[in-house]
MIPALUM-300268 format. One line per field, with one value per atom (N, C-alpha, C, O): residue number from 1; x, y, z; atom name. Coordinates in Angstrom, 2 decimals, padded with zeros to 5 digits. Layout:
<rs>
n <- [NUM,...]
X <- [X,...]
Y <- [Y,...]
Z <- [Z,...]
atom <- [CA,...]
</rs>
This chain:
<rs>
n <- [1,1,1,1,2,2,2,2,3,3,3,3,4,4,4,4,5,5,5,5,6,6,6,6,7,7,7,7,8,8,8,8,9,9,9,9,10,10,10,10,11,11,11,11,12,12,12,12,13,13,13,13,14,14,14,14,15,15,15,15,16,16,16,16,17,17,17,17,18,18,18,18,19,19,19,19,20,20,20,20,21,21,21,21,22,22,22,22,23,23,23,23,24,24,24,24,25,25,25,25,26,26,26,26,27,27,27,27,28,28,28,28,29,29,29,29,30,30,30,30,31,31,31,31,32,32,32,32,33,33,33,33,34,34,34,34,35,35,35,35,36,36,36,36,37,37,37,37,38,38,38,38,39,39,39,39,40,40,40,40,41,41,41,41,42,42,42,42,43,43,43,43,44,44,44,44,45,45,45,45,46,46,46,46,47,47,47,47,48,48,48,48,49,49,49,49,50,50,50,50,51,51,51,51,52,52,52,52,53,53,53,53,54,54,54,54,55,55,55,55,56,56,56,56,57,57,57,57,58,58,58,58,59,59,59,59,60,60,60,60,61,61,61,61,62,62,62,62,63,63,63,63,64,64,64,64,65,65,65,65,66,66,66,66,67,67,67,67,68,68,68,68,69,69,69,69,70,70,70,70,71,71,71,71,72,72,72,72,73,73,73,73,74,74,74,74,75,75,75,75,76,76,76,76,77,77,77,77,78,78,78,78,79,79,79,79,80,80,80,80,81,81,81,81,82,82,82,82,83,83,83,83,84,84,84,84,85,85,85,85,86,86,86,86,87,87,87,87,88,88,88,88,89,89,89,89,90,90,90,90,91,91,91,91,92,92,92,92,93,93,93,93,94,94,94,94,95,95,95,95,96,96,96,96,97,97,97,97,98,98,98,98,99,99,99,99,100,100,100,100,101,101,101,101,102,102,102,102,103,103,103,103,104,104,104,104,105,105,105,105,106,106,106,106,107,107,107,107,108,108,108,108,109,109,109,109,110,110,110,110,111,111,111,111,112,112,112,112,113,113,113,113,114,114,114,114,115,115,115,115,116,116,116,116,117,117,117,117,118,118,118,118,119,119,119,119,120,120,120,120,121,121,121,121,122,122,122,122,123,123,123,123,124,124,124,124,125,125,125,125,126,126,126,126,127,127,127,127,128,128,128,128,129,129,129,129,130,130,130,130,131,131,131,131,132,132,132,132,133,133,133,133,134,134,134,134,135,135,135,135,136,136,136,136,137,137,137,137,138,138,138,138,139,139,139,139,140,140,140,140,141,141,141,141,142,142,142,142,143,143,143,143,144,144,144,144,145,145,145,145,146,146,146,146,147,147,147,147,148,148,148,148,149,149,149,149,150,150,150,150,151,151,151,151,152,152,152,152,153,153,153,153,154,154,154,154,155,155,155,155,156,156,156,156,157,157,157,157,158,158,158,158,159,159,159,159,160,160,160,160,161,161,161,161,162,162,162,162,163,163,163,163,164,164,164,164,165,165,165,165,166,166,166,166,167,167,167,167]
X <- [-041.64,-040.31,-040.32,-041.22,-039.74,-039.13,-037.76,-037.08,-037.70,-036.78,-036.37,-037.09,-035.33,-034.51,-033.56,-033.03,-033.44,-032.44,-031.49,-031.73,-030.29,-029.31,-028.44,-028.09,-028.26,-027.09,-025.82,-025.45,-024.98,-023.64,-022.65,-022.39,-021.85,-021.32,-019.48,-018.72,-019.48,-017.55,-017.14,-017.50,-016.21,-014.87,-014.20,-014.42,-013.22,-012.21,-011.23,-010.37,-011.26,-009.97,-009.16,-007.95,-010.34,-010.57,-010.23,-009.72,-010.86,-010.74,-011.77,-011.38,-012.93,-013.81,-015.15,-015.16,-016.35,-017.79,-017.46,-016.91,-018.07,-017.66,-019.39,-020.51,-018.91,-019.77,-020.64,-021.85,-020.08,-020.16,-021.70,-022.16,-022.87,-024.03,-024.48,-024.96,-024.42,-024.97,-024.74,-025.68,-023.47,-022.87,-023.77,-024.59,-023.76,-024.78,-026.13,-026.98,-026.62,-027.79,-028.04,-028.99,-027.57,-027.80,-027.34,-027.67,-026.72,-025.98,-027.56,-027.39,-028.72,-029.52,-030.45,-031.52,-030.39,-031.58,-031.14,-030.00,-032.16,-032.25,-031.93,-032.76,-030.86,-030.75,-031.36,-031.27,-032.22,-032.46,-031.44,-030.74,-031.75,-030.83,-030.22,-030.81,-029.11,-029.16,-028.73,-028.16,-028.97,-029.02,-028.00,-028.09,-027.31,-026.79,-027.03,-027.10,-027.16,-027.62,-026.26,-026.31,-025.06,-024.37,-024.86,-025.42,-024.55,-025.29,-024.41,-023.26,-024.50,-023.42,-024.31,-025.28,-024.02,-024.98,-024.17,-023.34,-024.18,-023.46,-021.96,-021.10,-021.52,-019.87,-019.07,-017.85,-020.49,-019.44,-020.39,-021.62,-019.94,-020.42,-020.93,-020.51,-022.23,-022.59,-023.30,-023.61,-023.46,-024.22,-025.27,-025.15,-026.45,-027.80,-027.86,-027.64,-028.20,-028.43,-029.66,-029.97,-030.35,-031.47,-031.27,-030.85,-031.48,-031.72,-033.10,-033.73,-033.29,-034.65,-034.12,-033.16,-035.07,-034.51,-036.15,-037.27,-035.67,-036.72,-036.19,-035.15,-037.26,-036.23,-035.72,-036.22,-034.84,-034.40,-035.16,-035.35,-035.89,-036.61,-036.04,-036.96,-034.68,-034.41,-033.90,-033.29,-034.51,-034.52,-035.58,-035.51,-036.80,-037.88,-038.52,-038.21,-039.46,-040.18,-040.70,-041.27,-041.04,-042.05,-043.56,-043.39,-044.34,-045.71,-046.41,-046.38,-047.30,-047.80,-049.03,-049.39,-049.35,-050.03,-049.51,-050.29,-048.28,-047.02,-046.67,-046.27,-047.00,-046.55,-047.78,-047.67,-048.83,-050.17,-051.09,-051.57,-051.33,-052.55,-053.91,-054.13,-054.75,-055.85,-057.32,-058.06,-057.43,-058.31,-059.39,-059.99,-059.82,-061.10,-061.96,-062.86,-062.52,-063.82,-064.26,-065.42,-063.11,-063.47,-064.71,-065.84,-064.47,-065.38,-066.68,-067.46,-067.40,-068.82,-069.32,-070.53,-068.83,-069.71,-069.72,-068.76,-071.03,-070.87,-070.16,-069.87,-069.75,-069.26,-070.04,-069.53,-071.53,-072.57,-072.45,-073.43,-071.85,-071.84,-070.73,-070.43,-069.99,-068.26,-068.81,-068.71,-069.45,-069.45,-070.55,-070.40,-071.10,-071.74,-070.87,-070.97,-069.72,-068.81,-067.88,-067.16,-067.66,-066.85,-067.43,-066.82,-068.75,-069.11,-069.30,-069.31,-069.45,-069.24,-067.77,-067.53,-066.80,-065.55,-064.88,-064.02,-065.03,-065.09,-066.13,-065.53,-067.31,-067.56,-066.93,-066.99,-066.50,-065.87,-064.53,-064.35,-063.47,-062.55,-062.61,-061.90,-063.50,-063.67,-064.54,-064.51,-065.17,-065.40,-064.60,-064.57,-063.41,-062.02,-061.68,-061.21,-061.64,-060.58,-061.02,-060.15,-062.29,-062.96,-063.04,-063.32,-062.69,-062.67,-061.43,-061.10,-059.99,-058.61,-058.58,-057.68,-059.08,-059.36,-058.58,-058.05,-058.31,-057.82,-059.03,-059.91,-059.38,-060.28,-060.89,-061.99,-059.86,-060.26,-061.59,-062.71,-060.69,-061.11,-062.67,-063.24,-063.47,-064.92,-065.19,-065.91,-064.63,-065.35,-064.09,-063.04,-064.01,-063.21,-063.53,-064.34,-063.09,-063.47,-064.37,-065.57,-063.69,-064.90,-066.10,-067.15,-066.17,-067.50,-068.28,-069.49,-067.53,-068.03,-068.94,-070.14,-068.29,-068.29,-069.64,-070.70,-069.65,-070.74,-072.12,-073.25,-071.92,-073.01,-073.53,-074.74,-072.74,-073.00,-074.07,-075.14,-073.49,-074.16,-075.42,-076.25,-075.60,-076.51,-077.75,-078.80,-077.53,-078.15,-079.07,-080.24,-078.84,-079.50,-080.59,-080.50,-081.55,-082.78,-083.06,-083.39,-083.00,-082.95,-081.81,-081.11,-081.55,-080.30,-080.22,-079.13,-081.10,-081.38,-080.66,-079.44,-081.29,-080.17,-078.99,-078.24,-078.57,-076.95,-076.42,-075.43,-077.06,-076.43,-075.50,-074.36,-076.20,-076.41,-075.09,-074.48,-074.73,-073.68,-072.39,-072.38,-071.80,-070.07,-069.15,-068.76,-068.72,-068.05,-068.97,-068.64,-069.93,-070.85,-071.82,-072.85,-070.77,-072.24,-072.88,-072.87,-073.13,-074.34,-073.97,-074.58,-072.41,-071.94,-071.64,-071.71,-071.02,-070.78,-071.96,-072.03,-073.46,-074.46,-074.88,-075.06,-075.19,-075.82,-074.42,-075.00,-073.02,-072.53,-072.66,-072.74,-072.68,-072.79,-074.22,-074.49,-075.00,-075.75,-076.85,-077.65,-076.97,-077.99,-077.63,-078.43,-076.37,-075.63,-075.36,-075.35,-075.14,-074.37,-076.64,-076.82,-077.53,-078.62,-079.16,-079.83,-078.56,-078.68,-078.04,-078.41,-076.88,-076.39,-076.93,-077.06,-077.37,-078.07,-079.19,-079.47,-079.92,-081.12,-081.20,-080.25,-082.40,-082.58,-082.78,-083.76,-082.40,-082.80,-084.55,-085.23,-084.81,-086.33,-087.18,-086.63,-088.32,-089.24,-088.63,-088.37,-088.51,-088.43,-087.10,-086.89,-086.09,-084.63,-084.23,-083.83,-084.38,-083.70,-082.22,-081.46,-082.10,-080.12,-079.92,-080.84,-078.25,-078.12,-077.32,-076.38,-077.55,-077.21,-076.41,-076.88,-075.09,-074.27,-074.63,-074.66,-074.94,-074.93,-073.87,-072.93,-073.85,-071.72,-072.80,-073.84,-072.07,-072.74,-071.69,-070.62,-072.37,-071.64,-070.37,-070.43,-069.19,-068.16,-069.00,-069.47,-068.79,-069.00,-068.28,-067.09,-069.09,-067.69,-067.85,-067.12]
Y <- [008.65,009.00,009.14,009.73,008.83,008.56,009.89,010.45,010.09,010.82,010.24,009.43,010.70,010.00,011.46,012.01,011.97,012.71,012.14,011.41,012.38,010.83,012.58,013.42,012.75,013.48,013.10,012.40,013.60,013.45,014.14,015.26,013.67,014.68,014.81,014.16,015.57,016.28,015.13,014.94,014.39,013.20,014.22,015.06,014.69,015.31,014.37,014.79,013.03,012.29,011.94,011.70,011.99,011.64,012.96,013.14,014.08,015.79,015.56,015.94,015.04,015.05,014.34,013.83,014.39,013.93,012.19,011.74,011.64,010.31,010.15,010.41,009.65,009.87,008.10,007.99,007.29,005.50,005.55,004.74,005.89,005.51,006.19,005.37,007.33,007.54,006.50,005.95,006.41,004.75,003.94,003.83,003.26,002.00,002.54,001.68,003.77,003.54,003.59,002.83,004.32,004.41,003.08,002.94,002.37,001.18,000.19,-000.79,000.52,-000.83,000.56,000.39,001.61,002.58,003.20,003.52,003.30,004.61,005.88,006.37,006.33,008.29,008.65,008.12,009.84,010.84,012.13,012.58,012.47,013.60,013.92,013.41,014.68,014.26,016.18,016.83,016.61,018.02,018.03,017.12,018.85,018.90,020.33,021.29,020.40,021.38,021.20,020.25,022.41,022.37,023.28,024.36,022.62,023.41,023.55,023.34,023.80,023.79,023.67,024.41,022.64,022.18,022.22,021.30,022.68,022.48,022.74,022.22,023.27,023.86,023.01,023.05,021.78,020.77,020.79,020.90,020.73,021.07,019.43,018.41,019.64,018.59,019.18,020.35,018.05,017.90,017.05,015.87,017.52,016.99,016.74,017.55,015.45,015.48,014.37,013.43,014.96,014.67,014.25,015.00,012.81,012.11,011.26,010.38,012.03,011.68,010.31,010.25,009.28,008.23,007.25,007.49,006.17,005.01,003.53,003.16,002.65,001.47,000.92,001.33,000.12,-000.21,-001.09,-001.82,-001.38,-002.08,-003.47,-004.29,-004.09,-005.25,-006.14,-007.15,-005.20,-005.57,-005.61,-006.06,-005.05,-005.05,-006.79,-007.62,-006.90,-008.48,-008.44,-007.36,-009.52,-009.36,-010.32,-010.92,-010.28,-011.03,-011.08,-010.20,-012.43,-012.56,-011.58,-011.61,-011.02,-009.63,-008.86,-008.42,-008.55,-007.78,-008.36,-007.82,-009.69,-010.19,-010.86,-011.66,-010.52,-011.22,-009.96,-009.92,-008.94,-008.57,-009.64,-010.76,-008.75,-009.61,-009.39,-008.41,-010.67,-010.38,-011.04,-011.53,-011.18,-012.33,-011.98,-012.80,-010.21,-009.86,-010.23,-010.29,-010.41,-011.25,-012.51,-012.45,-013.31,-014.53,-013.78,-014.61,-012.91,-012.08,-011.97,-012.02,-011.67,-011.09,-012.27,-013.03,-012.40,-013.20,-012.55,-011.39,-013.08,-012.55,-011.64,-010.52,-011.79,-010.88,-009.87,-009.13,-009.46,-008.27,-007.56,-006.44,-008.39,-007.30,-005.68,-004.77,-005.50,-004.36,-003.77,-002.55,-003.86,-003.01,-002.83,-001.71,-003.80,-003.03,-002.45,-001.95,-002.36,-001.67,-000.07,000.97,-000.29,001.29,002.49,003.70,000.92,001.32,001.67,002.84,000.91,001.39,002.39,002.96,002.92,003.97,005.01,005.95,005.03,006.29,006.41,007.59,005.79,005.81,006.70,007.80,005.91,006.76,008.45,009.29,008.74,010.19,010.89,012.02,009.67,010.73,011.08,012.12,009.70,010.13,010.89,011.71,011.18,012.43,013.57,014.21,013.99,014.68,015.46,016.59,014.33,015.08,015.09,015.66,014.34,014.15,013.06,012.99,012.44,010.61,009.94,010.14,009.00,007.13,006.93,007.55,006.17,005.13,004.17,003.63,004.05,002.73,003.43,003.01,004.90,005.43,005.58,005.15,006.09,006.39,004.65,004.22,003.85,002.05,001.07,001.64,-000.32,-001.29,-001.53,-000.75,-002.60,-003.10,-004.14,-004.25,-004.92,-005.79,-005.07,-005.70,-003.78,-003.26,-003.23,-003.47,-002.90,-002.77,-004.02,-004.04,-004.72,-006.29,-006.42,-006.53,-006.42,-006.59,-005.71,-006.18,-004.75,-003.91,-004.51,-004.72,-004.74,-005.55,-006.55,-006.52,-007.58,-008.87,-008.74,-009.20,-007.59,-007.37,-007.11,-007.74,-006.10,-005.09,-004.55,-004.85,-003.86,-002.92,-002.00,-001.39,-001.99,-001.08,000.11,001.16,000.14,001.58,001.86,000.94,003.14,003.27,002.18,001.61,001.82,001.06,-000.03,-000.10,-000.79,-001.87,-001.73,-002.61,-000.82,-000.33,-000.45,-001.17,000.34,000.62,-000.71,-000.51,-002.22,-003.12,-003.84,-004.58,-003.61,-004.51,-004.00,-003.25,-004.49,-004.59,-003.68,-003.85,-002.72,-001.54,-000.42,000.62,-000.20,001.04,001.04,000.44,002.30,002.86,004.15,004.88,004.36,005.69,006.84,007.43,006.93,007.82,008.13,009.18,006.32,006.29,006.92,007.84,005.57,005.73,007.03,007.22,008.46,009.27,009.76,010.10,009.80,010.46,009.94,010.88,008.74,008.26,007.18,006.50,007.39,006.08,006.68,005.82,007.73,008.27,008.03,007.69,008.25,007.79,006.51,006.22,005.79,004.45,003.48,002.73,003.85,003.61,003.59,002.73,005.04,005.25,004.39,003.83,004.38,003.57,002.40,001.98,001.69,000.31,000.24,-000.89,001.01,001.49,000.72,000.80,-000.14,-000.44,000.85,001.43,001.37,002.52,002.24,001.25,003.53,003.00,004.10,005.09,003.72,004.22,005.78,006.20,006.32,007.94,008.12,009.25,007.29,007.74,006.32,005.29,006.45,005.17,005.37,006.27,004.49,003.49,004.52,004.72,005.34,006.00,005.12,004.47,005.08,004.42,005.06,006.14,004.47,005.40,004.51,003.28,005.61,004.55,004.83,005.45,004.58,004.90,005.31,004.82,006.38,007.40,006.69,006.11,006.96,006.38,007.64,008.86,006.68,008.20,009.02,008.59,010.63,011.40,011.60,011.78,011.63,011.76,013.25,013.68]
Z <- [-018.98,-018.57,-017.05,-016.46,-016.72,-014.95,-014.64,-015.50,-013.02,-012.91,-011.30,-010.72,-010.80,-009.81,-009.57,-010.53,-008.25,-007.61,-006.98,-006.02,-007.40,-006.47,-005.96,-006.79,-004.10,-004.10,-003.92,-002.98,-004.92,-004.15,-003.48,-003.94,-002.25,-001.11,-001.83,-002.54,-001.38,-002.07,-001.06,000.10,-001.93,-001.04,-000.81,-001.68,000.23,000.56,000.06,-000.71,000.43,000.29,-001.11,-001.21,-002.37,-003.63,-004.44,-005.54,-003.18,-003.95,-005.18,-006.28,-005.09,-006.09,-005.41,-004.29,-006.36,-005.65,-006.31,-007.33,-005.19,-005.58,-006.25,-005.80,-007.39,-008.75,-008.41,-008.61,-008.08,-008.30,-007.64,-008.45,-006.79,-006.83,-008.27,-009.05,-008.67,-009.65,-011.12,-011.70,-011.48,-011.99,-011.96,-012.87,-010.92,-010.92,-010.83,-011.07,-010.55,-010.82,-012.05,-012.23,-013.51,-014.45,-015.37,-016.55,-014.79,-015.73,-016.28,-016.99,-015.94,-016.44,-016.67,-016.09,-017.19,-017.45,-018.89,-019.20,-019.60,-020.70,-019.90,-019.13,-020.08,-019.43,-020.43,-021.54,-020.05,-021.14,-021.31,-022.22,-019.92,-019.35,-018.08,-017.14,-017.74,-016.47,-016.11,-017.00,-015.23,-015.00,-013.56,-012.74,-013.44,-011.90,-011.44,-012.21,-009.96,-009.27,-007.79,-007.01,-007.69,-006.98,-005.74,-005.89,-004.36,-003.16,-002.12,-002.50,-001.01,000.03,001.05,001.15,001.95,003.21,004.74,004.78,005.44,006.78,006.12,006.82,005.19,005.05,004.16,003.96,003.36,002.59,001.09,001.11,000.37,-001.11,-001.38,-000.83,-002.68,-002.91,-004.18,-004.41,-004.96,-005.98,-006.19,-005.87,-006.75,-006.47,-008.37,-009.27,-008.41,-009.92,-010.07,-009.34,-011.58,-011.94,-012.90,-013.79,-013.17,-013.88,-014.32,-013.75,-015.77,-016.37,-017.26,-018.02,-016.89,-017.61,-017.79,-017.34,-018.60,-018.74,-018.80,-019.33,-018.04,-018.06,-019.72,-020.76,-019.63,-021.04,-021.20,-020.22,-022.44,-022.94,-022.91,-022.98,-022.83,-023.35,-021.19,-020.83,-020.55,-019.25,-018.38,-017.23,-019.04,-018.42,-018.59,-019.44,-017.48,-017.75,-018.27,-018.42,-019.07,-020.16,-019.25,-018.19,-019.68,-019.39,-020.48,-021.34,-020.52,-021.56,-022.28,-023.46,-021.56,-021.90,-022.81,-023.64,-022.90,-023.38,-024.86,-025.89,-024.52,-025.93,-026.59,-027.52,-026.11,-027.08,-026.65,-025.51,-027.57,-027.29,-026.97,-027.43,-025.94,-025.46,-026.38,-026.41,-027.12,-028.19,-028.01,-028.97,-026.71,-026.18,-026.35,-026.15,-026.92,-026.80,-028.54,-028.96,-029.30,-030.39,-029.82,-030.31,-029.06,-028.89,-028.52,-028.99,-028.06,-028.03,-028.71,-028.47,-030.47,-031.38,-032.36,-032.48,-033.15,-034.34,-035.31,-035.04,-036.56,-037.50,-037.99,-038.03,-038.53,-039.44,-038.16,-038.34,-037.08,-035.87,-036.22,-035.80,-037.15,-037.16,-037.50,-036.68,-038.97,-039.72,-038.29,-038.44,-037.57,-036.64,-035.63,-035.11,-035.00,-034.34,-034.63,-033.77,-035.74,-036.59,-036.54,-036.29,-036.85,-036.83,-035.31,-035.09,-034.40,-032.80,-032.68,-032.36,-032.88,-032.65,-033.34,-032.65,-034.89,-035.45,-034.68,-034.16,-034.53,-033.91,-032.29,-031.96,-031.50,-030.62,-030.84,-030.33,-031.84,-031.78,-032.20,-031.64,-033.20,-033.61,-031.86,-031.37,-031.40,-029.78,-029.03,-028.37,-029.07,-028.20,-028.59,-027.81,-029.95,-030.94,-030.23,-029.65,-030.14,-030.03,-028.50,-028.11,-027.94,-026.06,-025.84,-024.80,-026.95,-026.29,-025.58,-024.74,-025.65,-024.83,-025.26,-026.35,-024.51,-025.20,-025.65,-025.06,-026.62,-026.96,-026.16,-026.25,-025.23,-024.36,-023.35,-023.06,-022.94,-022.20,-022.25,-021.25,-023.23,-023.86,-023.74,-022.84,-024.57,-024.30,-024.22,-023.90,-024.45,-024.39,-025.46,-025.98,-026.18,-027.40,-026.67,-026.93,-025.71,-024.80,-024.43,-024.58,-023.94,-024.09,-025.09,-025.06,-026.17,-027.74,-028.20,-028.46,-028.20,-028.44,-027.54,-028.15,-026.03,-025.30,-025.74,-025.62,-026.12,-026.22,-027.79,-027.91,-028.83,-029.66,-029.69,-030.30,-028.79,-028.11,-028.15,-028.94,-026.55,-026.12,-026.97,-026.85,-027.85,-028.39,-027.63,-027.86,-026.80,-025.64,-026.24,-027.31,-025.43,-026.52,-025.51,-026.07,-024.25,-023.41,-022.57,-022.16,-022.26,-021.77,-020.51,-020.47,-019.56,-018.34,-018.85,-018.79,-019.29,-020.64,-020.82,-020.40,-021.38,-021.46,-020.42,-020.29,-019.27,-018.34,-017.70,-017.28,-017.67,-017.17,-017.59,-016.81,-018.77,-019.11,-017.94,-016.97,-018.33,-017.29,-017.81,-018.97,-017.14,-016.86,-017.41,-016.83,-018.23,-018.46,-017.33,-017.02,-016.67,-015.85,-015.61,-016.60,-015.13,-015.10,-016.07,-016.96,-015.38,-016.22,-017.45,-018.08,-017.89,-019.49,-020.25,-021.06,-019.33,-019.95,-020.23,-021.43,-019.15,-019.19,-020.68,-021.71,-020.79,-021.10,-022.79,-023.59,-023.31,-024.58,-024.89,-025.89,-023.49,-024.18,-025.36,-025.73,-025.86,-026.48,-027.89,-028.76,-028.06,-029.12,-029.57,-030.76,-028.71,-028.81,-029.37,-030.33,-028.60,-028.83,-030.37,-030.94,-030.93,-032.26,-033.11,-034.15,-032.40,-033.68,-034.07,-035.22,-032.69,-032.54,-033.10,-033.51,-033.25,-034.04,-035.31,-036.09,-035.66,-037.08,-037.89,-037.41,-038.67,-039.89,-039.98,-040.24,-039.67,-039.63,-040.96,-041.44,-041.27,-042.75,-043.08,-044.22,-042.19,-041.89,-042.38,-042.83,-042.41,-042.33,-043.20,-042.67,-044.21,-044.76,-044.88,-044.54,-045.33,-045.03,-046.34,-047.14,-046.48,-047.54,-048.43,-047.96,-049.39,-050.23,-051.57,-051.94,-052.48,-053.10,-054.40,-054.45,-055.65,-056.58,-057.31,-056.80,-058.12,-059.28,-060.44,-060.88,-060.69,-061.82,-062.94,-062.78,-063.99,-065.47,-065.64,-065.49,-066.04,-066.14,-067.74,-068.79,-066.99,-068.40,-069.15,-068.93,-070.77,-072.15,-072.68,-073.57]
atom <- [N,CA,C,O,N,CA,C,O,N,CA,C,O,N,CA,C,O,N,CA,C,O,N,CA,C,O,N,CA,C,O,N,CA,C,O,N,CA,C,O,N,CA,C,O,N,CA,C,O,N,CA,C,O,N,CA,C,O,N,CA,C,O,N,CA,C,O,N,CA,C,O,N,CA,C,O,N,CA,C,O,N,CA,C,O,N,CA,C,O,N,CA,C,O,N,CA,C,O,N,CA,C,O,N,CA,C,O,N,CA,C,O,N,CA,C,O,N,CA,C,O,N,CA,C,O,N,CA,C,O,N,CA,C,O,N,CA,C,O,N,CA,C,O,N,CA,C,O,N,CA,C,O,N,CA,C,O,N,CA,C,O,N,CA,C,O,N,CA,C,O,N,CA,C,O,N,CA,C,O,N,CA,C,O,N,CA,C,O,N,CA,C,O,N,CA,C,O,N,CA,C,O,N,CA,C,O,N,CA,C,O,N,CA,C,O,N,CA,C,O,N,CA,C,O,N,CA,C,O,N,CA,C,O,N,CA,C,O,N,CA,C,O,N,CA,C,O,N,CA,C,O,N,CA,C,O,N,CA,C,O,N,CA,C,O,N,CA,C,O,N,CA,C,O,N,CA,C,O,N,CA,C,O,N,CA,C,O,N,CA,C,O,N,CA,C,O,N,CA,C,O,N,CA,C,O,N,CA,C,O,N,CA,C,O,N,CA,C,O,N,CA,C,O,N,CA,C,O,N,CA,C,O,N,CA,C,O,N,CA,C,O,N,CA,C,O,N,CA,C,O,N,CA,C,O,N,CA,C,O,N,CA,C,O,N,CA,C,O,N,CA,C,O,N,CA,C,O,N,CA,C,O,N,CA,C,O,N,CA,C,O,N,CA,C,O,N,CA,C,O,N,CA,C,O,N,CA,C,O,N,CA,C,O,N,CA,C,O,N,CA,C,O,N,CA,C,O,N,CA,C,O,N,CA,C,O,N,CA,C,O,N,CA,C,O,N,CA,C,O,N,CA,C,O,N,CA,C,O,N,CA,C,O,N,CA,C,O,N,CA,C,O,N,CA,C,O,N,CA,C,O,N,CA,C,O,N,CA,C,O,N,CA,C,O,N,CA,C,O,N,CA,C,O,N,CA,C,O,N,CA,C,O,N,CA,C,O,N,CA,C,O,N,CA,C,O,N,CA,C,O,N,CA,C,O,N,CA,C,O,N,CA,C,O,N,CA,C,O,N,CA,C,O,N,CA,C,O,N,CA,C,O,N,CA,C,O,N,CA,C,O,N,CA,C,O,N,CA,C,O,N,CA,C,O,N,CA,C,O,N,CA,C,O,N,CA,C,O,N,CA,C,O,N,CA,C,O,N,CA,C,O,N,CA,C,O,N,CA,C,O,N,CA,C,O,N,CA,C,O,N,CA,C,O,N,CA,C,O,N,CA,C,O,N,CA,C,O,N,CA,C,O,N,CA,C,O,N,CA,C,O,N,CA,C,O,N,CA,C,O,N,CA,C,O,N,CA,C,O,N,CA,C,O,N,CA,C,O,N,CA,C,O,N,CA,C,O,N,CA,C,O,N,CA,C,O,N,CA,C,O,N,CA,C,O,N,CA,C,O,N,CA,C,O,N,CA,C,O,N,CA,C,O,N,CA,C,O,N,CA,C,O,N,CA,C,O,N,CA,C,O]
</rs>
């Protein structure tokens, strides 16, 4: 949401505030609200008004960004990589959840996808790919490592079996 102070000065000649910049400025905007605040400056009255508004959706430019999400970090991963970035991008979002983040914010899906690729085996590694740096790393690479982790003798893969229904 956007806001805009437009003042307007008392017409003597009109005997009223000539209202017409405020007019056109609102004619191509969503108003939300508009508040007025009456003052007196050098002996002539005016009104100061606030208008909270957003552009209208059916006037803004569009770009092709706008109308195609950008799905290029699809081309990084093989297919047999989906269900592992899947589990990167699921634990990602419960981290955003978790600090109040965007998603994007903690990784990209292009990061995702890259770290995928990669399969990075020390944080130094991690670090290396494109946009994770020191900080991501020191801040998630310990995690993001694990996940990458083959399940090893000590910690096997958990596995669910389906119990017979009881009679």
């Amino acid at each position: 949401m956007l806001a805009k102070v437009i003042t307007l000065k008392f017409n003597s000649i009109i005997n009223a505030f000539d209202d017409e910049p405020l007019k056109e400025f609102i004619k191509d905007k969503e108003v939300h609200s508009i508040r007025d605040h009456f003052f007196i400056k050098n002996d002539s009255p005016y009104l100061a008004m606030v208008v909270t508004y957003s552009m209208s959706a059916q006037l803004l430019p569009q770009t092709k960004n706008e109308t195609k999400k950008d799905e290029s970090w699809r081309d990084l991963i093989k297919e047999e990589d989906v269900p592992l970035f899947n589990t990167l991008r699921d634990w990602r979002n419960e981290r955003a959840k978790k600090e109040g983040l965007s998603p994007y914010i903690v990784f990209t899906n292009r990061q995702l996808a890259s770290i995928v690729a990669a399969r990075p085996s020390s944080l130094t590694r991690l670090a290396e790919i494109e946009g994770i740096g020191k900080m991501k790393t020191e801040k998630y690479g310990t995690a993001i490592l694990k996940l990458l982790a083959p399940p090893s003798e000590d910690q096997p893969q958990e596995t669910f079996k389906l119990e017979p229904p009881q009679s």
